[in-house]
C-alpha positions in Angstrom: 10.4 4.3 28.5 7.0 4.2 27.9 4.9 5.5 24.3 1.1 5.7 23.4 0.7 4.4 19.9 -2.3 4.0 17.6 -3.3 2.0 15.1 -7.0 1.7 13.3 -6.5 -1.3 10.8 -4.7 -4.2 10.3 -2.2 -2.9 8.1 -1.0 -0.3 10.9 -0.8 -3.4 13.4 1.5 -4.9 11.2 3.6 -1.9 10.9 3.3 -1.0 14.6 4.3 -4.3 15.7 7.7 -4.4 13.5 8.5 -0.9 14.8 7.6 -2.2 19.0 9.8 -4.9 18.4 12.9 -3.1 17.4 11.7 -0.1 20.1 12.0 -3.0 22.5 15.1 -4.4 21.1 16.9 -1.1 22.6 14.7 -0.8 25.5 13.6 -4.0 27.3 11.4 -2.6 30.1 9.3 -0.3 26.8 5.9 0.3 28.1 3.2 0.6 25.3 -0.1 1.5 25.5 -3.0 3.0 23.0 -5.0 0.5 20.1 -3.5 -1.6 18.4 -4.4 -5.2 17.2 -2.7 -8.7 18.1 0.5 -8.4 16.7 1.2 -5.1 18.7 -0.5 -7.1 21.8 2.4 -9.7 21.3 5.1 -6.5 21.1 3.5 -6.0 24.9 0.8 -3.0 23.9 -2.0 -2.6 26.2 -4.7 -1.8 24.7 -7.7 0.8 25.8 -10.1 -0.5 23.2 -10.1 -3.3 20.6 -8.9 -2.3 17.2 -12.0 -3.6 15.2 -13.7 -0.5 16.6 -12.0 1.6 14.7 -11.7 -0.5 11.5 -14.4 1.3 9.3 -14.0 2.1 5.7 -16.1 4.2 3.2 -18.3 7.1 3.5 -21.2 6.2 5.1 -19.9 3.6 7.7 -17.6 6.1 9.7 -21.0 8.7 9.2 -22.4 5.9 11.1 -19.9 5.2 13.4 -18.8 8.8 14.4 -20.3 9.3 17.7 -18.4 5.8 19.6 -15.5 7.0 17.1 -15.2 10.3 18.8 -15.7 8.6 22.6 -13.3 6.4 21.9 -10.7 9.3 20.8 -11.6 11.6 23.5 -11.0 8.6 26.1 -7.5 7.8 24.5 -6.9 11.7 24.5 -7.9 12.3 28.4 -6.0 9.3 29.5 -2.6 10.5 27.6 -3.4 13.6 28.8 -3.3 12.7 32.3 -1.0 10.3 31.9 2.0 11.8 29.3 3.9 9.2 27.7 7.4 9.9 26.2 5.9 9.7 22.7 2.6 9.1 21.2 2.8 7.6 17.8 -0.2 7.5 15.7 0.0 5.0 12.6 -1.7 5.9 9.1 -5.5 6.4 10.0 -4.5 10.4 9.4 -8.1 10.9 9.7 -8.3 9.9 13.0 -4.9 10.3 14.6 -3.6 14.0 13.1 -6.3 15.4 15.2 -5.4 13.6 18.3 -2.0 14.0 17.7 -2.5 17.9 17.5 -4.3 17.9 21.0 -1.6 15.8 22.6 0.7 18.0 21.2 -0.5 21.0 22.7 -0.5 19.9 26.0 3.3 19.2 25.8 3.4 15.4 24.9 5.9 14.9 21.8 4.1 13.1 18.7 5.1 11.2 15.3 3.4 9.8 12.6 4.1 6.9 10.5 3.1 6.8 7.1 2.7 10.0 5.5 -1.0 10.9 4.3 -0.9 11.8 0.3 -0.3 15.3 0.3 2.2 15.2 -2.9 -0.5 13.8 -4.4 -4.1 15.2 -3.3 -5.0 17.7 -0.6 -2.2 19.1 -0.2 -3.3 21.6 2.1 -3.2 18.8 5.0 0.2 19.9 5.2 -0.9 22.8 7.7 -2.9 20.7 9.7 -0.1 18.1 9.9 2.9 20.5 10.9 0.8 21.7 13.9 0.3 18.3 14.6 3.3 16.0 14.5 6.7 16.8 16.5 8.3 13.8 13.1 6.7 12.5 9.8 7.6 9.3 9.5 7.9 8.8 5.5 8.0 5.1 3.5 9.0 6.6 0.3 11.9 9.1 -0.5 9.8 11.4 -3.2 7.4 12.6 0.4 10.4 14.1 2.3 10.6 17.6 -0.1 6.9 18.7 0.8 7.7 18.0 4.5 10.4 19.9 4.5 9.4 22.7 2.2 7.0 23.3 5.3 9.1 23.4 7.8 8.0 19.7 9.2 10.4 17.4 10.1 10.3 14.0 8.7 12.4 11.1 8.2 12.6 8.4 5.3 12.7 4.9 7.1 12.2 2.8 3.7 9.2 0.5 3.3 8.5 -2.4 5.3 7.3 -4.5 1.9 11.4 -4.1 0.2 12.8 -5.7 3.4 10.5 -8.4 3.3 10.7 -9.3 -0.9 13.5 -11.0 -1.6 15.5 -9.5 -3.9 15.2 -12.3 -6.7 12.4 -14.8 -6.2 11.6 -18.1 -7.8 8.8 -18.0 -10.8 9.2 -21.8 -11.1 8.8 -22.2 -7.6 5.7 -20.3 -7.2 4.2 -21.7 -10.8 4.8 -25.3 -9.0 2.9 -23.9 -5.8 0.2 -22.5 -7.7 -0.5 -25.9 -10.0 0.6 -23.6 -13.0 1.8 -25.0 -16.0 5.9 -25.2 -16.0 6.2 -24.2 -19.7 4.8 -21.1 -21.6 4.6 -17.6 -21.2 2.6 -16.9 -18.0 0.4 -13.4 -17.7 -1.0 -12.2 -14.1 -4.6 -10.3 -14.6 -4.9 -8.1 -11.1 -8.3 -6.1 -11.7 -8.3 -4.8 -8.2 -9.5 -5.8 -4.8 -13.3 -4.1 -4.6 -16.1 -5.3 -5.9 -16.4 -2.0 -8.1 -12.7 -1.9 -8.8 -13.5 -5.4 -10.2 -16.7 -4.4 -12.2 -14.7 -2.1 -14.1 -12.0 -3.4 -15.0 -11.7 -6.9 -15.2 -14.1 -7.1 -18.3 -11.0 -5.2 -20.3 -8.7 -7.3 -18.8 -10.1 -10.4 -20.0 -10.7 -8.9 -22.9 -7.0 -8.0 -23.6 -6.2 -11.4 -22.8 -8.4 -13.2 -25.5 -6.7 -10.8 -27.8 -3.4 -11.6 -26.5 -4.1 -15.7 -26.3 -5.0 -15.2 -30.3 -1.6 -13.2 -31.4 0.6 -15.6 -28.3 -1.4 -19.1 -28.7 1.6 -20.7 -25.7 0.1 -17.7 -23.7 -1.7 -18.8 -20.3 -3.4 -16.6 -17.6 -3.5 -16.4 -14.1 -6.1 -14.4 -12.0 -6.3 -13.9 -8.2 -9.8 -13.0 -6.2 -9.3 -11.1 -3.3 -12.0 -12.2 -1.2 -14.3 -15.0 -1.8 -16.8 -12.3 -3.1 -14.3 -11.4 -6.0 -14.0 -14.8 -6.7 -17.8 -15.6 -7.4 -17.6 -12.1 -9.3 -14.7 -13.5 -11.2 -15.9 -16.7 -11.9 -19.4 -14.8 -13.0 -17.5 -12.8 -15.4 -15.6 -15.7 -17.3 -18.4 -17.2 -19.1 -17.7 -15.1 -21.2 -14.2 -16.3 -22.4 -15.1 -19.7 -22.3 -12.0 -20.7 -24.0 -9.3 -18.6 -22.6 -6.8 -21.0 -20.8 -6.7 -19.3 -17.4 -6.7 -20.0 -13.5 -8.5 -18.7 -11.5 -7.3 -18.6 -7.8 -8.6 -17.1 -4.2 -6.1 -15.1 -2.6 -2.6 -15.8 -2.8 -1.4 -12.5 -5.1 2.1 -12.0 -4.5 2.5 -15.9 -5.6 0.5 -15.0 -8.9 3.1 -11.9 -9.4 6.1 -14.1 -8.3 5.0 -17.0 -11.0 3.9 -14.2 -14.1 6.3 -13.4 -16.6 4.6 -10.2 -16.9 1.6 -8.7 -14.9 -1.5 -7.0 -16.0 -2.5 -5.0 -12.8 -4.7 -2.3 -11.6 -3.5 1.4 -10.3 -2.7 0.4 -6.1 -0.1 -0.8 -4.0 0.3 -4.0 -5.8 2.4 -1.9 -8.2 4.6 -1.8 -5.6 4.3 -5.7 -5.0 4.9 -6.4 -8.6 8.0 -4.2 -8.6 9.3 -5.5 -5.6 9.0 -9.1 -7.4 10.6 -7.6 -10.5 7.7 -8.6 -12.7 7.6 -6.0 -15.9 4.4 -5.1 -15.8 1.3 -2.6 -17.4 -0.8 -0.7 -15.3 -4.6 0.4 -15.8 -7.4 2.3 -14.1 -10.7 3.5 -15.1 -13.6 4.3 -12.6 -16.9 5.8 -13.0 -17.5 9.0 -15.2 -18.7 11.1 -12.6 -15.9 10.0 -10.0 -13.2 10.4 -12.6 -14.1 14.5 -13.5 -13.8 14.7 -9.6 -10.8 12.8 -9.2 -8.9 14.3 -11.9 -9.5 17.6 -11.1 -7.9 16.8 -7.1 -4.7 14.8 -7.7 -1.7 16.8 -8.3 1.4 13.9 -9.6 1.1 13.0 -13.7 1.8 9.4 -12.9 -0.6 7.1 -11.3 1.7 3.8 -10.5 4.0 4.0 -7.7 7.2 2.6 -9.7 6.5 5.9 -12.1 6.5 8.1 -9.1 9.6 6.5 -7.8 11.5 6.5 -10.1 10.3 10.2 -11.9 9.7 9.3 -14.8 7.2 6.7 -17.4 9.1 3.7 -16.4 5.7 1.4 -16.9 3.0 2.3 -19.5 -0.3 3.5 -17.6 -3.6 3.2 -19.1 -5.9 5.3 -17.6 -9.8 6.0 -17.7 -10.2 6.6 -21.3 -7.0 4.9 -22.5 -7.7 1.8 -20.6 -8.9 -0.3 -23.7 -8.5 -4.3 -24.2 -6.7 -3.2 -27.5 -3.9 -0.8 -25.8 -3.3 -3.3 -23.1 -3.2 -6.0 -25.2 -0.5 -3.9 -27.5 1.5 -2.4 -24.2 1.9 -6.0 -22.8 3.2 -7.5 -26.4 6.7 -5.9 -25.8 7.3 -7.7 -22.4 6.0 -10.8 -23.5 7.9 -11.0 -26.7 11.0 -8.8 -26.1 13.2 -9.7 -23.4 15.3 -6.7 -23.6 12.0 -5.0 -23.0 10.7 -6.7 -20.1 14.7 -6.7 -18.9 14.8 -2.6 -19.1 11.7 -2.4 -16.3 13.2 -5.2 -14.2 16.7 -3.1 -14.1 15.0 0.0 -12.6 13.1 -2.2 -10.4 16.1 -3.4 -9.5 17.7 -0.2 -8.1 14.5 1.2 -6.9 14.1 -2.1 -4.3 17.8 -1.2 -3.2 16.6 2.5 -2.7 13.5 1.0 -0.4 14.9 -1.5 1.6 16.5 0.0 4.6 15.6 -1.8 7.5 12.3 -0.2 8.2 11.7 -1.2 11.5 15.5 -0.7 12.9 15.4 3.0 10.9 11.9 4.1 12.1 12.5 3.0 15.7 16.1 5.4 15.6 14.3 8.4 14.6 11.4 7.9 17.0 14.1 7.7 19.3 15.6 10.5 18.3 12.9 12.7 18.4 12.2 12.1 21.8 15.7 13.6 22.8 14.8 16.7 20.3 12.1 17.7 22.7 13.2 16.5 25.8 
């Protein structure tokens, strides 16, 4: 057997990689070629140009970049082209892939795509170009599957690759220990996003709601991860102004902050799904600039931001967003689940039965129906 694949980042390496080794689990002699990055190199892809060529992110960088990125895409397209594999799967990077995927397509080769693009939440007329352009959508959440079929595309619910790999009940003490956090007290995670502009915004109001919080819940201590070390100098910038809030400040190492938090303080973004997954009751926020927000607002379609919301249909975490994201209603959100353990209990429940709904085997699952599509178009 033998399948193109492509992924553009290192988050689609990751993914590729689990779904090569379970491909190859039921075919030994698999042959893979296409991009990829070293974990899909050690599933045995052969790659036609190094991954990092594709890695751009932003608006002006791919402008930049858009001449090699279209050689490099027209060079993966002729060589399929002349060269048809059994199945080409392109991994996220819908930007790049949907359109190769809809030339290989037309020239007979069958094609799938793992990780749906957003369309239940913005732009949802990518729908179109996505049922011309993939033989299988290969969905990580259950609420994507209605669109998909609703147009006539076919798609498949795999689960997520993140509820196989979370335990389902993990150590707080273990991970305060790990982190030098104290043993004793409540313990509150502060995630104010990733980016540097993420940060701007919003970590001021978190530490703000926290030296609200430390005066209402004096046994209260903080944790805060950086992201990079460029959010930690941020960070570190930004707490002279709470001189006195008993916090930690650490670099990297997020999933261990959730795991140690009694409750998490977090922005909008897949680490709602982290914190979920860790069964930390949690508050989200978001609030981005003015301007971006009227545009923003105005494109997504779902009346929940956080991913356990969506999931689970309904308000199941309090979401503060752009003008409700205040120091005082986080502070007053987060009292509940740091004071009321049948509170903080009720989220953990649902996140509970929402980690059993996700954790399917990913890899083993997404490798059947690839397989499976192949002997729908053969």
């Amino acid at each position: 057997m033998r399948i193109g694949v492509l992924a553009g980042e290192a988050s689609g390496d990751i993914l590729g990689s689990r779904v090569l080794a379970a491909l190859r689990e039921r075919h030994p002699d698999l042959v893979v070629e296409g991009i990829g990055g070293p974990l899909m190199a050690a599933q045995g892809l052969d790659s036609l140009f190094p991954m990092e060529r594709l890695s751009v992110m932003g608006f002006v960088e791919p402008l930049k970049r858009l001449p090699e990125l279209l050689r490099i895409r027209g060079a993966v397209y002729r060589h399929f082209h002349d060269n048809p594999p059994d199945l080409f799967l392109g991994i996220d990077s819908p930007d790049f892939n949907l359109r190769l995927e809809r030339k290989l397509r037309d020239c007979g080769v069958t094609t799938a795509h793992l990780v749906s693009p957003t369309v239940w939440a913005w732009r949802a007329g990518r729908i179109e170009s996505i049922r011309r352009s993939v033989d299988r959508m290969l969905c990580l959440f259950p609420f994507e599957l209605p669109i998909y079929r609703e147009h006539g595309v076919a798609a498949s619910f795999v689960g997520h690759p993140l509820a196989d790999e979370i335990p389902r009940r993990v150590d707080a003490a273990a991970a305060r220990a790990a982190l030098g956090l104290p043993a004793a007290g409540k313990l509150l995670a502060l995630l104010p996003g990733s980016r540097g502009g993420e940060v701007g915004q919003l970590a001021p109001l978190f530490l703000a709601a926290a030296s609200e919080l430390s005066t209402r819940l004096p046994d209260l201590h903080f944790v805060l991860p950086a992201a990079s070390g460029e959010r930690h100098a941020q960070l570190r910038e930004l707490l002279r102004s709470q001189p006195g809030l008993p916090l930690t400040l650490v670099e990297g190492r997020s999933r261990e902050v959730m795991a140690a938090a009694d409750a998490v303080l977090l922005a909008s973004g897949t680490a709602t799904l982290e914190a979920m997954l860790l069964k930390r009751p949690m508050v989200v926020a978001y609030r981005m600039a003015p301007l971006s927000w009227a545009l923003v607002s105005r494109l997504v379609k779902t009346p929940w931001a956080a991913l356990p919301n969506i999931l689970a249909g309904r308000a199941l975490v309090p979401e503060l967003i752009q003008d409700a994201a205040t120091a005082p209603a986080m502070a007053e959100a987060l009292l509940p689940l740091l004071r009321d353990p049948d509170a903080a209990a009720s989220q953990c429940r649902a996140f509970d039965a929402l980690h059993e709904q996700l954790a399917l085997d990913f890899a083993a699952r997404a490798a059947d129906s690839l397989l499976a599509t192949i002997g729908e178009g053969s």
